[in-house]
N, CA, C and O atoms as a Tinker XYZ file with bonds, in Angstrom:
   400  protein
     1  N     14.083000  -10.538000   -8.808000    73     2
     2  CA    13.617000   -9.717000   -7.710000    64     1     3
     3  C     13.864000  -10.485000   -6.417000    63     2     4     5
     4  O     13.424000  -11.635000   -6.380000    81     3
     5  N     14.461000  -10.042000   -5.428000    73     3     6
     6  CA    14.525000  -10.602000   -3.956000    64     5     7
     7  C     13.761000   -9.835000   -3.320000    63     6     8     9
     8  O     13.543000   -8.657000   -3.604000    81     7
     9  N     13.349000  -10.389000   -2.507000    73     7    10
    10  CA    12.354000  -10.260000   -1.634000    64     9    11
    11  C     12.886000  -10.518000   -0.185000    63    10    12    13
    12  O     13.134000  -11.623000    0.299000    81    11
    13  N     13.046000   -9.043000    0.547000    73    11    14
    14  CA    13.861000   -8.996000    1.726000    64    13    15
    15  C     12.876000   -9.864000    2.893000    63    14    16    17
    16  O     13.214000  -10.931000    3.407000    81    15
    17  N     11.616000   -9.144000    3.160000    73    15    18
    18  CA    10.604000   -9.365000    4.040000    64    17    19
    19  C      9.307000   -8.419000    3.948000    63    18    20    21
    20  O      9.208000   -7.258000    3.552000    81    19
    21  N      8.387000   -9.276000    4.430000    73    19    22
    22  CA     6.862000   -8.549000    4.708000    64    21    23
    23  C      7.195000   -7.336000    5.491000    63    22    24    25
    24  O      7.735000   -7.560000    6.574000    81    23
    25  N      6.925000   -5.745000    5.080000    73    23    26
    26  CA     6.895000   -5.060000    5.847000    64    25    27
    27  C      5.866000   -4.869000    6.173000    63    26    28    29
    28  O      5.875000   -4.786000    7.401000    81    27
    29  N      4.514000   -4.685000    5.628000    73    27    30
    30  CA     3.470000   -4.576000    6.574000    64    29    31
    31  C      1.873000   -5.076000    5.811000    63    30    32    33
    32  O      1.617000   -5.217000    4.615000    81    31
    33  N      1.236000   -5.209000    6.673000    73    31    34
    34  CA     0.254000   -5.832000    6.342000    64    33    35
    35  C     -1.229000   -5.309000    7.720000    63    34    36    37
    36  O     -1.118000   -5.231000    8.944000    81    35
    37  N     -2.445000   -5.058000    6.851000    73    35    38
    38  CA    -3.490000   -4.682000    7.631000    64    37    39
    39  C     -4.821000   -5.037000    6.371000    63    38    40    41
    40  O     -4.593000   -5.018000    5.161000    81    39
    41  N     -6.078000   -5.321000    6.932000    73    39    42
    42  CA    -7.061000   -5.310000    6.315000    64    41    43
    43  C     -7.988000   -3.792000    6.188000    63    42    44    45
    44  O     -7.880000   -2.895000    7.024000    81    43
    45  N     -8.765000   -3.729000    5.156000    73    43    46
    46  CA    -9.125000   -2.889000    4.690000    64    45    47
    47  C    -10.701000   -2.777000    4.504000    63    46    48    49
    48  O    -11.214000   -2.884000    3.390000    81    47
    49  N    -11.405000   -2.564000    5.613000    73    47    50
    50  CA   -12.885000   -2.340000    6.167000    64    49    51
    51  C    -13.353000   -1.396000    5.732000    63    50    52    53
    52  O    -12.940000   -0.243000    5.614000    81    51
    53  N    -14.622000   -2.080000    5.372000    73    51    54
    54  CA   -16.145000   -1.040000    4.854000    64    53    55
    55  C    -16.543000   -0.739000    6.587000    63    54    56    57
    56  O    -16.422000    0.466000    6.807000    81    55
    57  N    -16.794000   -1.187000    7.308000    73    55    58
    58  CA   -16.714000   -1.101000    8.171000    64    57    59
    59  C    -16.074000   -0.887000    9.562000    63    58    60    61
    60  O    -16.015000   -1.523000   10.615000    81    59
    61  N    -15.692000    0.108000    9.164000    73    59    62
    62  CA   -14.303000    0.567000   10.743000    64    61    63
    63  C    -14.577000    0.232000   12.251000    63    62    64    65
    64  O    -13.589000    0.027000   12.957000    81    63
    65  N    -15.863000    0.155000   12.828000    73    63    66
    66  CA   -15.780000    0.279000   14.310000    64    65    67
    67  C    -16.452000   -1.448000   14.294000    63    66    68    69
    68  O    -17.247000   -1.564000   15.227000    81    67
    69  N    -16.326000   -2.628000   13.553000    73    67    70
    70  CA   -15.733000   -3.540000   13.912000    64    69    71
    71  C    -14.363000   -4.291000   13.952000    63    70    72    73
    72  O    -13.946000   -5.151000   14.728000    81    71
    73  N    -13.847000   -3.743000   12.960000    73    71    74
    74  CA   -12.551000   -3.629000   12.816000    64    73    75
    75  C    -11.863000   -3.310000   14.470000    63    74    76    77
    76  O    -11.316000   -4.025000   15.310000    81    75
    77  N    -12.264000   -1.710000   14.384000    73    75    78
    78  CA   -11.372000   -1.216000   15.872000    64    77    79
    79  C    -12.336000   -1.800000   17.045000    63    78    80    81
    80  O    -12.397000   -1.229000   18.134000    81    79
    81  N    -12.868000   -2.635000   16.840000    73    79    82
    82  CA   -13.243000   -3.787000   18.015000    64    81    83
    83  C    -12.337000   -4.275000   18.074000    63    82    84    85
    84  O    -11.452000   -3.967000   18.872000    81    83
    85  N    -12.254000   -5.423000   17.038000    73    83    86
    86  CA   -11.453000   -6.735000   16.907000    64    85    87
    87  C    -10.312000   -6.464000   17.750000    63    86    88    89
    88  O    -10.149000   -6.582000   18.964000    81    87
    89  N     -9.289000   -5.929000   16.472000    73    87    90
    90  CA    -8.351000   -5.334000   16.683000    64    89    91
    91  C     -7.534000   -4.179000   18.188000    63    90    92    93
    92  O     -6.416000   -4.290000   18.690000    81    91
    93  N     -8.424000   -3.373000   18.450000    73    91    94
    94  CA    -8.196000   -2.102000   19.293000    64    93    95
    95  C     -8.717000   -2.887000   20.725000    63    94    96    97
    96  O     -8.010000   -3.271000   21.657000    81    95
    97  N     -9.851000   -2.964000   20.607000    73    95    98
    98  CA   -10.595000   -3.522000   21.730000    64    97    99
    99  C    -10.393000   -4.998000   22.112000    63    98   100   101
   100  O     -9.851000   -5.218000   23.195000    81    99
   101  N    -10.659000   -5.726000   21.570000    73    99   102
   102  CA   -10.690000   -7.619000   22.106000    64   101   103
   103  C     -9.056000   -7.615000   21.593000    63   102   104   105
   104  O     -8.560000   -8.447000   22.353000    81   103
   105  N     -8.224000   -7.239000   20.919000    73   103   106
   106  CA    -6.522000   -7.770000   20.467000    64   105   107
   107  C     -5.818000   -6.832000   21.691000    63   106   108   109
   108  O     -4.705000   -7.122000   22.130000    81   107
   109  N     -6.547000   -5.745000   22.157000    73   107   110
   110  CA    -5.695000   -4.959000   22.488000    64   109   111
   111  C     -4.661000   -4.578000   21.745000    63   110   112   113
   112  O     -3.837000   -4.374000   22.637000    81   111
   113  N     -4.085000   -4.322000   20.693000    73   111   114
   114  CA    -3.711000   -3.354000   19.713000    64   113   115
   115  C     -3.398000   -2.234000   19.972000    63   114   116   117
   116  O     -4.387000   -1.594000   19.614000    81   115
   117  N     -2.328000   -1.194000   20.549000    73   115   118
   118  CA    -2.533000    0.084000   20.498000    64   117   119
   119  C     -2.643000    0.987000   18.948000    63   118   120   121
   120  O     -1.755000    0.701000   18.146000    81   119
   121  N     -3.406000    1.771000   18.613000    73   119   122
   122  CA    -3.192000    2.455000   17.474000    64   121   123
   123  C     -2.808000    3.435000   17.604000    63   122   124   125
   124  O     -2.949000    3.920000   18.727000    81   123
   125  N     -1.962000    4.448000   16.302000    73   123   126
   126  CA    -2.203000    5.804000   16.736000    64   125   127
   127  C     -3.363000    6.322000   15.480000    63   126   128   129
   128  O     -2.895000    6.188000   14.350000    81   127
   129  N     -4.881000    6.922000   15.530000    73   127   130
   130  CA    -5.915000    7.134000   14.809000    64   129   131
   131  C     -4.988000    8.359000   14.235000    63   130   132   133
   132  O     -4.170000    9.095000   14.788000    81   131
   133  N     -5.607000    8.230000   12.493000    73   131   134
   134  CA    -5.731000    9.965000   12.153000    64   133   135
   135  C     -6.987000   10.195000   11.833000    63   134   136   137
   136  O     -7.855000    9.401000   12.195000    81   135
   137  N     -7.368000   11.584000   10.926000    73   135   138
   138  CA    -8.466000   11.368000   10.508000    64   137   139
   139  C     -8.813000   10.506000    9.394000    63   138   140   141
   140  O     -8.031000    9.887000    8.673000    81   139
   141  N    -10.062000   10.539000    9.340000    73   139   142
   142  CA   -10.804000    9.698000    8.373000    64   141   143
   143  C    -10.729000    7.657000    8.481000    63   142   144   145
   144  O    -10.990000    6.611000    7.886000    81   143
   145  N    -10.061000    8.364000    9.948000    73   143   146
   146  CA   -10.092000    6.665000   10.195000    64   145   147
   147  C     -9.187000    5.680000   10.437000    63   146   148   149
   148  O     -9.369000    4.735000   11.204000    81   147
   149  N     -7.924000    5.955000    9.598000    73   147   150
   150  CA    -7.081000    5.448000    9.597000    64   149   151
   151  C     -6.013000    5.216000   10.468000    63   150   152   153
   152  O     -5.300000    6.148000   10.840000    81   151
   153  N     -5.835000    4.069000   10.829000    73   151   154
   154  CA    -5.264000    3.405000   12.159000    64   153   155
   155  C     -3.950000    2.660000   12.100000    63   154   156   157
   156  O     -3.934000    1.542000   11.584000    81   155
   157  N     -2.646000    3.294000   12.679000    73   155   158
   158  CA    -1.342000    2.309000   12.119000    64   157   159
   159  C     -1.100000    1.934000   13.689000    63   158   160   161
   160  O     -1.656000    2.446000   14.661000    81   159
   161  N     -0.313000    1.106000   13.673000    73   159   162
   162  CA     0.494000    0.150000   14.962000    64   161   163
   163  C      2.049000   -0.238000   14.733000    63   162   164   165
   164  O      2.525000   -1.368000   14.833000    81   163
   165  N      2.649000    0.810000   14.443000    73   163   166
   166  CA     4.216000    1.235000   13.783000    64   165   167
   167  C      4.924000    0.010000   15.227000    63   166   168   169
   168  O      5.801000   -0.690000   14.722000    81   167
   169  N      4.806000   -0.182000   16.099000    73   167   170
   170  CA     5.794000   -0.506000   17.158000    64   169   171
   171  C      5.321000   -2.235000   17.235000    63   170   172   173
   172  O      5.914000   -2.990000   18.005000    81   171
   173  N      4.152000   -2.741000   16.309000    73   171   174
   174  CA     3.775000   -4.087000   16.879000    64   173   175
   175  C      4.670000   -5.201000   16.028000    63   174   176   177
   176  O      4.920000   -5.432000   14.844000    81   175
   177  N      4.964000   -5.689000   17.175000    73   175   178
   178  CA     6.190000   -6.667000   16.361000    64   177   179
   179  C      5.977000   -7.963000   15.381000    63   178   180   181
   180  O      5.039000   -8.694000   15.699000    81   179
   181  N      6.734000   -8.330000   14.236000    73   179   182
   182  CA     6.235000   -9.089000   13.267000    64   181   183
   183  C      6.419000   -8.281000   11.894000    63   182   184   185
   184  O      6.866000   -8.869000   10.909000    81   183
   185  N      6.141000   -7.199000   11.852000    73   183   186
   186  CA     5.963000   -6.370000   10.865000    64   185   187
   187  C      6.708000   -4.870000   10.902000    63   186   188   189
   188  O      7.106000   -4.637000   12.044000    81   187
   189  N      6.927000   -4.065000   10.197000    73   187   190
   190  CA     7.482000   -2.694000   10.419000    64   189   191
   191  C      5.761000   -2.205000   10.289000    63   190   192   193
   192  O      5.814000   -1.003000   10.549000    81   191
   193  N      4.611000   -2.479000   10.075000    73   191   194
   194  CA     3.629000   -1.591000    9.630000    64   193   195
   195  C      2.433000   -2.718000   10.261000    63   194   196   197
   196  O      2.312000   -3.909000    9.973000    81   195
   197  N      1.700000   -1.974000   11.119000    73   195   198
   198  CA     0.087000   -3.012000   10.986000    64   197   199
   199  C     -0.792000   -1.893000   10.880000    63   198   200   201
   200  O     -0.519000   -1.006000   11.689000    81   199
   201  N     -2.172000   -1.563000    9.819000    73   199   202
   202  CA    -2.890000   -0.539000    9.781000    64   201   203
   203  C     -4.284000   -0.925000    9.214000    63   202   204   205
   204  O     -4.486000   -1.921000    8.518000    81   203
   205  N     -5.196000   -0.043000    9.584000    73   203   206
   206  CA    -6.238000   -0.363000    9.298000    64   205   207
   207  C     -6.650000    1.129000    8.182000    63   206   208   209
   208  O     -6.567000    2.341000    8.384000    81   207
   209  N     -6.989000    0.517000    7.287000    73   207   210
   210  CA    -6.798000    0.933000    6.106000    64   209   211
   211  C     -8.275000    1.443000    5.297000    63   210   212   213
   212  O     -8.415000    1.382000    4.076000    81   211
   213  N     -9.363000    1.972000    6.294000    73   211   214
   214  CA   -10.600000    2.081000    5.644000    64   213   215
   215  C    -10.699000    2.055000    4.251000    63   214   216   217
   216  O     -9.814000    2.442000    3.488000    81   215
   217  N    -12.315000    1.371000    3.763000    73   215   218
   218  CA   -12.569000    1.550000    2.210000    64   217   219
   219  C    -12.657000    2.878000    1.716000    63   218   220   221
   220  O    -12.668000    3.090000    0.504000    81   219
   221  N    -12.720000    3.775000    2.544000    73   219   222
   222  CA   -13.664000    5.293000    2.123000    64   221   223
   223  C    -11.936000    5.474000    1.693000    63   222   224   225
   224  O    -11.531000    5.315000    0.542000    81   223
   225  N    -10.976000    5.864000    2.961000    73   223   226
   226  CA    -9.311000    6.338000    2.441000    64   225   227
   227  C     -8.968000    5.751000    0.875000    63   226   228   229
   228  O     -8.787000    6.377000   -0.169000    81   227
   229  N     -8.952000    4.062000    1.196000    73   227   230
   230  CA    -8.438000    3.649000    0.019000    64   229   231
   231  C     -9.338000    3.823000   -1.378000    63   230   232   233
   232  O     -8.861000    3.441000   -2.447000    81   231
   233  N    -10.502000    4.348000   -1.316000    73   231   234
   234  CA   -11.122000    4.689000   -2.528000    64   233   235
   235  C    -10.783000    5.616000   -3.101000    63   234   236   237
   236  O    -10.498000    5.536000   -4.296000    81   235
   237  N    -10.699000    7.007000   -2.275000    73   235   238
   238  CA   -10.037000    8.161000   -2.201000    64   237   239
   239  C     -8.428000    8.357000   -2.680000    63   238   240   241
   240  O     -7.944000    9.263000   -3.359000    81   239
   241  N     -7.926000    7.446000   -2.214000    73   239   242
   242  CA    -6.284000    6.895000   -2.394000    64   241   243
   243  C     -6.172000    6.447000   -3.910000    63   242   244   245
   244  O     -5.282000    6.957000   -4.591000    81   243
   245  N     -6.961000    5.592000   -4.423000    73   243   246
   246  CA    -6.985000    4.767000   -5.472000    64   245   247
   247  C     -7.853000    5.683000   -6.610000    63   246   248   249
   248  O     -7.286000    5.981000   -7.661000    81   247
   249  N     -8.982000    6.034000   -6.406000    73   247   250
   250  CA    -9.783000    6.688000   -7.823000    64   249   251
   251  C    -10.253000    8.255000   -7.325000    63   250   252   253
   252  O    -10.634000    8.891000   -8.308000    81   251
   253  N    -10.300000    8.762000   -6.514000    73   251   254
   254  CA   -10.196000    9.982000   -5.855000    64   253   255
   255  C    -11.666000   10.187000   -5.199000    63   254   256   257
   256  O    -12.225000   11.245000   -4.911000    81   255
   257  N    -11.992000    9.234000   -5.093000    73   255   258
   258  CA   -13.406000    9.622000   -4.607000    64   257   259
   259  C    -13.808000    8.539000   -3.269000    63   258   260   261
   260  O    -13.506000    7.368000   -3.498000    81   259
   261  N    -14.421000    8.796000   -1.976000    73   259   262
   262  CA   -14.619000    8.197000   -1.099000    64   261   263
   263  C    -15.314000    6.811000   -1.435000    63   262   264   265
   264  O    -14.996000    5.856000   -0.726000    81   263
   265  N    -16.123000    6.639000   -2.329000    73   263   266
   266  CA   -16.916000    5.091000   -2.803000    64   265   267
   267  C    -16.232000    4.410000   -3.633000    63   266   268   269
   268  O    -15.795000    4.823000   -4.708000    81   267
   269  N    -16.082000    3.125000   -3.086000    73   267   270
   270  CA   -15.542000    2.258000   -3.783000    64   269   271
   271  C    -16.311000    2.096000   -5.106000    63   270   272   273
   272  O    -17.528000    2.232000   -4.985000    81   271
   273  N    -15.809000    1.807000   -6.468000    73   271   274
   274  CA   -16.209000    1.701000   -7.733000    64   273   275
   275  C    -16.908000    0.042000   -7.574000    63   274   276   277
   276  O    -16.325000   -0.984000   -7.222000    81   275
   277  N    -18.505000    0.248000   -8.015000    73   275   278
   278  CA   -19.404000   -1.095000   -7.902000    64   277   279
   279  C    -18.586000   -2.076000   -9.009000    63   278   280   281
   280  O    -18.546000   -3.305000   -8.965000    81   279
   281  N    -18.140000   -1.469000   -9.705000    73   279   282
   282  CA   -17.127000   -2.686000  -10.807000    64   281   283
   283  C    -16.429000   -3.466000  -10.606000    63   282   284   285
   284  O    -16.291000   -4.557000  -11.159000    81   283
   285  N    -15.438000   -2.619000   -9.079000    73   283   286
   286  CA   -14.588000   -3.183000   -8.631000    64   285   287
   287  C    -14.265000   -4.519000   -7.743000    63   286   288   289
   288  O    -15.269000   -5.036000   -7.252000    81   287
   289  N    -13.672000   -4.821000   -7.610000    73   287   290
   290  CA   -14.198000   -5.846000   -6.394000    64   289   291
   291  C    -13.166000   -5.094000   -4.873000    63   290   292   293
   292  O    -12.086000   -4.520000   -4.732000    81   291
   293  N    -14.236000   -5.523000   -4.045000    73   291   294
   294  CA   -13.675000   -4.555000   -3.287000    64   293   295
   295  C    -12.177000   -5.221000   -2.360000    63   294   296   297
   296  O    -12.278000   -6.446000   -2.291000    81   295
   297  N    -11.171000   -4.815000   -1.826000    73   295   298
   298  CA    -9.923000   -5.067000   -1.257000    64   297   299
   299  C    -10.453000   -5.761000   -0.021000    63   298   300   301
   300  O    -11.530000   -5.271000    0.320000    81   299
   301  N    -10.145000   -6.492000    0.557000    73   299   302
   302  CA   -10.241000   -6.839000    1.816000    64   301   303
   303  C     -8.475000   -6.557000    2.804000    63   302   304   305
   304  O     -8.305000   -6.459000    4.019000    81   303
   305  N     -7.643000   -6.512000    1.894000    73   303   306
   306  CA    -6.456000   -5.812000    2.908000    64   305   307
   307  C     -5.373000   -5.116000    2.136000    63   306   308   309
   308  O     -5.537000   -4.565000    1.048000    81   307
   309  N     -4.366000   -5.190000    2.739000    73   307   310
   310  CA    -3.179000   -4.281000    1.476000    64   309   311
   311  C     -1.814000   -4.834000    2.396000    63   310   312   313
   312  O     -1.798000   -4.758000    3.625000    81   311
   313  N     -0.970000   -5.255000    1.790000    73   311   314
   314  CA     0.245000   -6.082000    2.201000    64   313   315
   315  C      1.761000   -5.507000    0.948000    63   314   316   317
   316  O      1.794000   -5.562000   -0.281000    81   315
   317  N      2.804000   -5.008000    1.927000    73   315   318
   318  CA     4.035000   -4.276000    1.610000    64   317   319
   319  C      4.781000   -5.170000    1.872000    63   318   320   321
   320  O      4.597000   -5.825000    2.898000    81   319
   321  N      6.137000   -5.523000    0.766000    73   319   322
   322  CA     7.378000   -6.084000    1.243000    64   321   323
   323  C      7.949000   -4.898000    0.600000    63   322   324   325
   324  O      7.532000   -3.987000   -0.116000    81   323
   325  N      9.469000   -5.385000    1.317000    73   323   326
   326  CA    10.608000   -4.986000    1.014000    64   325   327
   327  C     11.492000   -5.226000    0.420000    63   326   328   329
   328  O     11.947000   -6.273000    0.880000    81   327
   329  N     12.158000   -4.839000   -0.498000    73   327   330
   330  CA    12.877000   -5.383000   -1.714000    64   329   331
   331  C     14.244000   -4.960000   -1.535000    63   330   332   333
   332  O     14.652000   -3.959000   -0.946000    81   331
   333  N     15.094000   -6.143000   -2.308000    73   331   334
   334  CA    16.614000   -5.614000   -2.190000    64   333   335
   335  C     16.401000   -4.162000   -3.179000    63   334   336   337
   336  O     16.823000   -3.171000   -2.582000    81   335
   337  N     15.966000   -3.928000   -4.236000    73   335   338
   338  CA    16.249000   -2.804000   -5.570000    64   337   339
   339  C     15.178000   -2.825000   -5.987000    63   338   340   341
   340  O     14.709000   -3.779000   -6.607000    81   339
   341  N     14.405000   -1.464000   -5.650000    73   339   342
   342  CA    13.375000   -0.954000   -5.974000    64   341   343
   343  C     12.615000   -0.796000   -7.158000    63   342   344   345
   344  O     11.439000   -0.916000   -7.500000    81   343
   345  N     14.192000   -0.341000   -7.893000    73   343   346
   346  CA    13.595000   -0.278000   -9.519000    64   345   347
   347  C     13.745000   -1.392000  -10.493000    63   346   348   349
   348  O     13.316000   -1.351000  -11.647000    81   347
   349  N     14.531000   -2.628000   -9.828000    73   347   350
   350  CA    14.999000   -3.825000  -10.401000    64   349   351
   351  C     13.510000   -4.275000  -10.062000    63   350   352   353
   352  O     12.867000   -4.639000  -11.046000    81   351
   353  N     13.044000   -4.302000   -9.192000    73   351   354
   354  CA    11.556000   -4.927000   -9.014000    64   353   355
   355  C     10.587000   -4.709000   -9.462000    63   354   356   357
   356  O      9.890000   -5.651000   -9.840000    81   355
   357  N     10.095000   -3.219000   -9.619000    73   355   358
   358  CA     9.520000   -2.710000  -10.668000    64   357   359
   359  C      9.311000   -2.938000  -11.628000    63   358   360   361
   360  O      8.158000   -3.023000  -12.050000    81   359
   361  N     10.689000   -3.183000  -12.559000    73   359   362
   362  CA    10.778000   -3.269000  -14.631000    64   361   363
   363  C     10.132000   -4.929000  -14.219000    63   362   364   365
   364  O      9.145000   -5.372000  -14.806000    81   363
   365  N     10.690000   -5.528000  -13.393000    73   363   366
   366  CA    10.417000   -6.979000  -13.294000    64   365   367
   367  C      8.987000   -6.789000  -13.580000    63   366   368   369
   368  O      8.576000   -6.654000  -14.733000    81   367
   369  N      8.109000   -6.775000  -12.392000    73   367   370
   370  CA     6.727000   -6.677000  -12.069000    64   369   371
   371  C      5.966000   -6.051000  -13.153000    63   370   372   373
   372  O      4.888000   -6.522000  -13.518000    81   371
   373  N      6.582000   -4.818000  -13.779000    73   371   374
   374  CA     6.148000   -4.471000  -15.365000    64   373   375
   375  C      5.969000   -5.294000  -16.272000    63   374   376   377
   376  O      4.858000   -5.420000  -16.788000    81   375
   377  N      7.646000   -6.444000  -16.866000    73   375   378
   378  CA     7.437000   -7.005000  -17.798000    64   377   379
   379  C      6.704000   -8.508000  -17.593000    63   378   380   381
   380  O      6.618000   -9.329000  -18.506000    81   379
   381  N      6.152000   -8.736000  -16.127000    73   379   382
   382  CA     5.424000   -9.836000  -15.671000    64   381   383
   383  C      3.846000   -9.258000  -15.949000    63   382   384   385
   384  O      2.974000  -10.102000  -15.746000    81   383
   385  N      3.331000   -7.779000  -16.436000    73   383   386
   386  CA     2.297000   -7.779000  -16.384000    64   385   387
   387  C      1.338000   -7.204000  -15.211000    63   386   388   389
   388  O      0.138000   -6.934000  -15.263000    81   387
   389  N      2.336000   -7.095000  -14.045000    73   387   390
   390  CA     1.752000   -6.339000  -13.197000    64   389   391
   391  C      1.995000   -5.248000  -12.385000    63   390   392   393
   392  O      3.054000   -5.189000  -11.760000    81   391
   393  N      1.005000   -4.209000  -12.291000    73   391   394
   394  CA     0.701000   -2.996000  -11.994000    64   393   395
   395  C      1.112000   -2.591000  -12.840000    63   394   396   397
   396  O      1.168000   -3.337000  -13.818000    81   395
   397  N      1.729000   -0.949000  -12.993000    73   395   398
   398  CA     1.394000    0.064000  -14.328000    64   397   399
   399  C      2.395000    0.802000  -14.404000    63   398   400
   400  O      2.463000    1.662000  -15.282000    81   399
């Protein structure tokens, strides 16, 4: 598997309006918001992607329901690269055991 570069990377808050402090307010950050929270920064350089990734979305995203599962441990961010071959990376990451 090659590994082109980090495309994007953001943390993933139980708490959103410290987050869009940090970030929005004291980083100055522009976002563009949708609903339910979710906050990308498509133009900030370093990355093709910076986003803020609420727990409620990614619970919803992940098991279909807004609460994170108490079993789980909860995410603190979510981080994308880019790969030369998508599906060459995949069978890889399969027969290494990870994801599904």
């Amino acid at each position: 598997m090659r590994l082109l570069f980090m495309a994007g990377f953001g943390p993933i808050p139980d708490d959103l309006s410290s987050s869009r402090k940090l970030y929005s307010k004291d980083l100055e950050i522009e976002f563009n918001e949708y609903e339910g929270g979710y906050m990308d920064a498509q133009g900030l350089d370093g990355s093709k992607a910076f986003a803020i990734w609420p727990l409620s979305l990614a619970a919803e995203d992940c098991f279909g329901t807004k609460v994170w599962p108490e079993e789980m441990p909860k995410p603190q961010a979510w981080l994308e690269f880019e790969v030369e071959d998508v599906q060459q990376a995949s069978e890889e990451m399969r027969r290494r055991g990870i994801g599904s």
